[in-house]
N, C-alpha and C positions, 0 to 999 in steps of 0.2 A: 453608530453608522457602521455595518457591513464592510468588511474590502471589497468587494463587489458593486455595492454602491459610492464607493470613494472612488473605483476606477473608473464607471459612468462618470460622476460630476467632471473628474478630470479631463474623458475624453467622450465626450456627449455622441459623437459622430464613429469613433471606432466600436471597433467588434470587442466583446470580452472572449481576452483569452481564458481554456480552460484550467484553474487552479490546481489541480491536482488529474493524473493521468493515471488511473487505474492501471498496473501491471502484474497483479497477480488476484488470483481469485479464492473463492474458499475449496478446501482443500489440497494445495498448491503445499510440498514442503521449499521448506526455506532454510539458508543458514543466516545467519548473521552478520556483515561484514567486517567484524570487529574480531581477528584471530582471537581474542580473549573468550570468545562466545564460542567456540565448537559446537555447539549442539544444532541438530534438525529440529525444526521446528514445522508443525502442520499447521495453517490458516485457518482460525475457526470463523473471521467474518474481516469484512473489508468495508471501510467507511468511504467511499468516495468523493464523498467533500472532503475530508480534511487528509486523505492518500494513510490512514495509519490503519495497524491490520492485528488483530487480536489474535494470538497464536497460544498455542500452546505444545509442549515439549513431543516431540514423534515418539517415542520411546514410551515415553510412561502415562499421557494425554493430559499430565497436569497441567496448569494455566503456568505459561512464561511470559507473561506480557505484552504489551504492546508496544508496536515499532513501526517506525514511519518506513516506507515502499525502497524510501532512498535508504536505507541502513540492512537493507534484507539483498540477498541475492538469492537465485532459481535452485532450488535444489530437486525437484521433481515431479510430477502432478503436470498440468495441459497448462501450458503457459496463455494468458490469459486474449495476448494478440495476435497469437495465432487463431485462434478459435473465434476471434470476432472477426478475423480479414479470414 
């Protein structure tokens, strides 16, 4: 069973809140918020179910990993709520 479907049975009558809140898009640089992480990192795709975002290093375009939305901070590119509002 889904989380999605576990919060339905729970609350048959309320609204599902949205899981995860898109804040950055692809191509968006990012740092890390982890002072151990110095590096810029560019967005290469963003999953919106699950808020985690596939990046790789600005600098050299290698693959750096993936990191959840909550562990990145803005570092440059069209911030992604501004451009929807």
């Amino acid at each position: 069973m889904s989380i999605a479907s576990q919060a339905q049975v729970a609350a048959p009558h309320s609204s599902l809140a949205v899981l995860s809140e898109v804040m950055f898009a692809k191509g968006d640089e990012v740092k890390a918020r982890n002072p151990n992480l110095p590096f810029w990192m560019t967005v290469v795709s963003v999953n919106p179910r699950t808020g985690f975002c596939q990046c790789n290093f600005g600098a050299t375009g290698n693959y750096a990993g993936n990191f959840h939305q909550s562990e990145l901070r803005f570092h440059g590119g069209t911030e992604y709520a501004q451009a929807a509002g």
